[in-house]
Every structure is written in C-alpha cells, then in structure tokens.
SEKE-807608 format. One line per 10 residues: number of its first residue (from 1); for each residue y negated, z negated, x negated of C-alpha. Coordinates in steps of 0.5 Angstrom, whole numbers, padded with zeros to 4 digits. Last residue first. Example, Ala and Ser with C-alpha at 12.3 -4.5 7.8 and 13.67 -1.06 7.14 Angstrom:
residues 2
2	0002 -0014 -0027 | 0009 -0016 -0025
***
This chain:
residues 293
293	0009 -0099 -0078 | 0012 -0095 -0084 | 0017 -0091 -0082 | 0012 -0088 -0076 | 0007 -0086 -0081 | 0013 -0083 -0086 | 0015 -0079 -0080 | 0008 -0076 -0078 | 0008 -0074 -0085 | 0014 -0071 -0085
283	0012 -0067 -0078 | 0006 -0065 -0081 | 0010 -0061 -0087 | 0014 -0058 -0082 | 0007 -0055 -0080 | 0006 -0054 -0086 | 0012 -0050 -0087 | 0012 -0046 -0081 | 0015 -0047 -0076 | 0020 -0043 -0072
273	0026 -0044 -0074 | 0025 -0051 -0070 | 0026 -0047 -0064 | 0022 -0042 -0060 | 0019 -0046 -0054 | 0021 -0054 -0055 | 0020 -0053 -0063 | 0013 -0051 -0060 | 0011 -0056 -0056 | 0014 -0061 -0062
263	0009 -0057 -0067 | 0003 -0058 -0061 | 0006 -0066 -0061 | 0005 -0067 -0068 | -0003 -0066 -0070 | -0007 -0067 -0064 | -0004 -0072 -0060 | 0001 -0075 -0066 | -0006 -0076 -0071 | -0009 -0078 -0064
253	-0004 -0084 -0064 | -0003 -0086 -0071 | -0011 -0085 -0072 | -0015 -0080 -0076 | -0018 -0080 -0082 | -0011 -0078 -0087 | -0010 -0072 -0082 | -0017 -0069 -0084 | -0021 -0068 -0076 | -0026 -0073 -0078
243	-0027 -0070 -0085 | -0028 -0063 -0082 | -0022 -0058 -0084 | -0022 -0054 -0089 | -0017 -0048 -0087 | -0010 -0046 -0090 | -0006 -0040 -0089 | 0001 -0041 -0090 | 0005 -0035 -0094 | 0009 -0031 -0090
233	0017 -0028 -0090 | 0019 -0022 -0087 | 0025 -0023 -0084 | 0023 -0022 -0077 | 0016 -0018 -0076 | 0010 -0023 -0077 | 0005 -0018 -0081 | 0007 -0013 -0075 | 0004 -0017 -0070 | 0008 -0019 -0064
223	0006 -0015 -0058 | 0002 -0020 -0053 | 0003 -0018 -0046 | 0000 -0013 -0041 | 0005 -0008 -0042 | 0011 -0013 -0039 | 0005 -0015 -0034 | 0005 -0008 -0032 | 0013 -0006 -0031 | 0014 -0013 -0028
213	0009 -0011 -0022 | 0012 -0003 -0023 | 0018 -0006 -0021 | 0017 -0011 -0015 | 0013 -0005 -0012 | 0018 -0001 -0012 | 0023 -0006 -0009 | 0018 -0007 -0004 | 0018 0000 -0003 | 0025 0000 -0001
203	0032 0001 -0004 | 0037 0004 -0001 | 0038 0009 -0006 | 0035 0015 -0001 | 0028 0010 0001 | 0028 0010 -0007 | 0020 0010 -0008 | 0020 0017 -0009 | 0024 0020 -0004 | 0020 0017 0001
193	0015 0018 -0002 | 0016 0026 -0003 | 0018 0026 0005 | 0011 0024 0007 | 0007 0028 0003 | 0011 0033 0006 | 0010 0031 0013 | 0002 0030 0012 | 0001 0037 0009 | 0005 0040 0015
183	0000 0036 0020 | -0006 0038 0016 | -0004 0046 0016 | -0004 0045 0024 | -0002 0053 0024 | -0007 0057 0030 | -0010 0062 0024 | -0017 0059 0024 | -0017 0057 0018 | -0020 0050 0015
173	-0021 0049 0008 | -0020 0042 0006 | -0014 0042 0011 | -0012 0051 0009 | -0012 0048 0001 | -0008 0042 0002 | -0003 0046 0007 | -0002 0052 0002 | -0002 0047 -0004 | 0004 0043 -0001
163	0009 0048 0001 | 0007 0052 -0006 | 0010 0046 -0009 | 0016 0044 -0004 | 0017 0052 -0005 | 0017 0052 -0012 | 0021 0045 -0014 | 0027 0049 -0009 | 0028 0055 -0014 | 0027 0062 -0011
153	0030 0067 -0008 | 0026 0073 -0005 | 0028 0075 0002 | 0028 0070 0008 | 0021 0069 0007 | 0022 0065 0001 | 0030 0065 0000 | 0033 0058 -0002 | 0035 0057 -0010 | 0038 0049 -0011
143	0035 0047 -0018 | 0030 0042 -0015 | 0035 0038 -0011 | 0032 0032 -0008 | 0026 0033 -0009 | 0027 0039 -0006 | 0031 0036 0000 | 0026 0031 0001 | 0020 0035 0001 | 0023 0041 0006
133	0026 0036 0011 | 0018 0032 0011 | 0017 0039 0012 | 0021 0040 0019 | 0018 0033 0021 | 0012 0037 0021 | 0014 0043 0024 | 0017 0040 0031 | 0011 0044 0034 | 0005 0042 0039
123	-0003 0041 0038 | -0009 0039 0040 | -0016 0036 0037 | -0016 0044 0033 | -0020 0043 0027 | -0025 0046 0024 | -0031 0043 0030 | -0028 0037 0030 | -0029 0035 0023 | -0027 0028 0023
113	-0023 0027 0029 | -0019 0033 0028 | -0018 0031 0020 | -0015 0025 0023 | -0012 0028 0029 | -0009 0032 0023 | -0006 0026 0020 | -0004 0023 0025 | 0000 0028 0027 | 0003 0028 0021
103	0005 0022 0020 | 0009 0022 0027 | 0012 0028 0025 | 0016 0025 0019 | 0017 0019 0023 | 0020 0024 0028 | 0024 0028 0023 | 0027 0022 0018 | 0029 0019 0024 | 0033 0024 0027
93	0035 0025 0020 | 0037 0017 0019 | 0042 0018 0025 | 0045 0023 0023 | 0047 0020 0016 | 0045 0020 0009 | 0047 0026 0005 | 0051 0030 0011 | 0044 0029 0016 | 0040 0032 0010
83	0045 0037 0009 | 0045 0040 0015 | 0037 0038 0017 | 0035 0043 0012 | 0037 0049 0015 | 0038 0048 0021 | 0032 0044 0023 | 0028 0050 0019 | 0032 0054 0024 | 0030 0050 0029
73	0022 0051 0027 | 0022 0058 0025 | 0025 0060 0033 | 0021 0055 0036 | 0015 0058 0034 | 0017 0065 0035 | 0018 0063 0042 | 0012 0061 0044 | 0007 0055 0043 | 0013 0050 0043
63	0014 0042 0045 | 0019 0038 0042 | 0014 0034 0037 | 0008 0033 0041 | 0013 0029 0046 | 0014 0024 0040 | 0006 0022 0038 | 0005 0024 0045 | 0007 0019 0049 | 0001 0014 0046
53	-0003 0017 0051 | -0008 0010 0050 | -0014 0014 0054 | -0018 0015 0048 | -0013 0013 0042 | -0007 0018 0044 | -0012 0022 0049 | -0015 0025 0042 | -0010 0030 0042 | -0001 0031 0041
43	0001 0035 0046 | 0005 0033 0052 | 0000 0031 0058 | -0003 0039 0059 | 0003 0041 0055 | 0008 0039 0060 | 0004 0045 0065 | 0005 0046 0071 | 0005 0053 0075 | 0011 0051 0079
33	0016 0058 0078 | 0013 0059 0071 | 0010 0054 0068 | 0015 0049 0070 | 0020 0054 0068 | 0018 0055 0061 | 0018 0048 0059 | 0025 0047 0062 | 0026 0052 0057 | 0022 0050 0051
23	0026 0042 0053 | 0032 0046 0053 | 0031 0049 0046 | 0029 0043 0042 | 0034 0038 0045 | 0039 0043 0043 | 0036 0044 0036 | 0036 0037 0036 | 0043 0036 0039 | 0045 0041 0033
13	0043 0037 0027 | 0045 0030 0030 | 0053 0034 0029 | 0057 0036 0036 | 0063 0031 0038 | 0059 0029 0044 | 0060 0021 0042 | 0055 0021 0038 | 0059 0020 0032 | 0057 0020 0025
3	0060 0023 0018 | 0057 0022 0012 | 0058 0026 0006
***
C-alpha cells in the first residue's frame, strides 16, 4: 500500500468526495440565491470544439444533475477509489479519474455529434471516471464479491461485464433514460486498457507494444523441419549440375565465389558442425586447388 500526503492529513479519496460535495453545494446556492447557473458553462457539450470551451473536459466531471446523482457517483468514488489509491497512490487515482472521464466524455460528444437526435450534446456527472475505478478494480481482482444494487453479491468479472454490456447496448441503442451510457462505456474501456497493457506494472503501451512486435517475427520465422531435428543424421541429396557450373569447369576464382564462400558464411553463421558432407567435401576440394598453384 501507498501512503501520500497532501498535506491535509485526509486521503485523495476523501478530497475527492469533498471536491464533489462542495462544488454541488456551491452549485445549488448560485442557482438558488443568484439565479446562475454553473452548468450553462460547465457541462460537457459541442462548445468544447465549436467555441473552444476546453474547461468542460474537466469541470463536467464535478457537476451534479440531483442529489441521488451525486450520492451513487461518490459512493462509487468511495468504493472503489480506496483501494485504487491504496494500490498505486493518491495521486495516480485522481488521475485515473479524470482521464477516465475525459475519455469518456469524448466519446459521448462523439456519439452526440454523430447522432444528434439520440444523444443528448450535454451532460455532467463524475461517473465515467467512476467506471474507469470499477474496470480497474475488476480486472484487477476478478474474484473479489461486490454487492450488485447493494443487495446480491456478486463476483467482480461479472459486474465489469455486465457494466460493459449494459452500456454498449444502450450507445448502439440509445434511450431516453438521461444516463450518458457512451461516457460510461468509454470510462471502462479505458480502465481495461490501462490495465491491460501493464500501466499497473509500471510498464507502458511502448513496452506492450515492443512485446507483441517480437512476439510476431518469432511466429513469423522458419520452423526447423522435422526431417533436420538434432541427432538424426541425413544423407546428402545431390542434383546434376549444368557443365558450366561443374566444380572441375570453373575457374579458382569463380570456383571459390560460388562454391567455397556460401559454406564459409555458413560455418560463420552455425558453426562448422554444420556442414554437410559435400559441403566439407567442396572445401577439400577448394583446398587441394590452392595447395596446387
């Protein structure tokens, strides 16, 4: 476990949640006693490229429809945060949280831009980076039980799959239950990446990358014949050459070229072990010839 301090003596779970709360209360007295509205800038819509609000990618995140909405998202935070945050460090979570949302958003201005008369082009709420929390901590322990709706335990593997085909099937089949199912779907996918491609290692997509690279060209490369498996021992196949390319009608110098330095390239390559016995047969040969000059 990892211990950070952020000099308040409070872990980054619980500044998170506070961040959430205080941000819903300001939120709730602006509207009440101001008649403003932090949403009308703050949530997440088509402003982010058409007038360049790039704010919202972040401030989306803490803003609240109700107080039910903020009550399952922190206790989402809370309860999956924890561990996270214990696992690899406060900071990391916060990060894991906002980039989480901010894949997730992106991918439901996506969908919004693509269909908009599906998809809602607005919308608030820290549950996509709380999916990214669920993802990781599935992946990361399968076996672990969680209650499902507070009620039936269930394994962890089954929520992040039933959390994956929930929100795939309401993106390519939208609803009109208010919930940016395509920002939920883009927050897990975003923690099973991160996961899968070793980020809770300490390794990268580079490394990743690299991996399956070498993986591939070793697939790729020529597999020994089973006839040439070690210790078996073969007799030499000969093929009629033309006249012209006999040994005994070539020159010392196109003798040596053709016949003599492939068997020297492969005596540097595999060893002299290697060679056949007309291939030692030609270097006899070849030696004879220079003996003789």
């Amino acid at each position: 476990m990892r211990e950070e301090d952020n000099g308040t003596g409070l872990s980054w779970t619980v500044m998170l949640l506070i961040a959430l709360v205080v941000v819903f209360a300001a939120e709730a007295i602006a509207e009440a006693y101001m008649g403003l509205s932090l949403q009308q800038n703050g949530a997440l819509s088509e402003k982010v490229w058409r007038s360049g609000w790039v704010w919202q990618l972040v401030t989306f995140q803490f803003l609240h429809g109700n107080f039910p909405h903020l009550f399952f998202n922190g206790l989402g935070v809370w309860m999956f945060g924890r561990p996270i945050e214990a696992a690899f460090g406060g900071r990391r979570m916060v990060g894991l949280w906002l980039t989480g949302g901010l894949v997730g958003g992106l991918l439901q201005l996506g969908v919004s831009a693509a269909f908009p008369n599906q998809f809602s082009s607005e919308m608030v709420g820290a549950s996509a980076g709380v999916m990214t929390f669920l993802a990781i901590f599935c992946r990361l322990e399968p076996d672990a039980r969680i209650l499902l709706a507070l009620i039936v335990p269930v394994p962890a593997r089954f929520l992040f799959y039933l959390s994956v085909g929930v929100a795939l099937f309401f993106t390519l089949v939208p609803s009109r239950d208010g919930v940016a199912h395509a920002a939920h779907l883009g927050g897990l996918l975003f923690g099973w990446f991160w996961v899968q491609v070793g980020y809770h290692r300490g390794e990268g997509l580079w490394n990743r990358l690299s991996e399956w690279w070498h993986q591939w060209r070793l697939e790729r490369r020529p597999r020994p014949s089973p006839a040439a498996a070690p210790g078996r021992i073969l007799k030499p196949t000969f093929r009629s050459k033309p006249v012209a390319e006999r040994p005994e009608a070539l020159s010392d110098a196109e003798f040596i070229a053709r016949e003599v330095d492939p068997i020297l390239d492969k005596i540097a390559r595999d060893g002299i072990a290697s060679l056949t016995p007309a291939e030692r047969k030609t270097l006899e040969d070849a030696r004879q010839k220079v003996a003789r000059r």
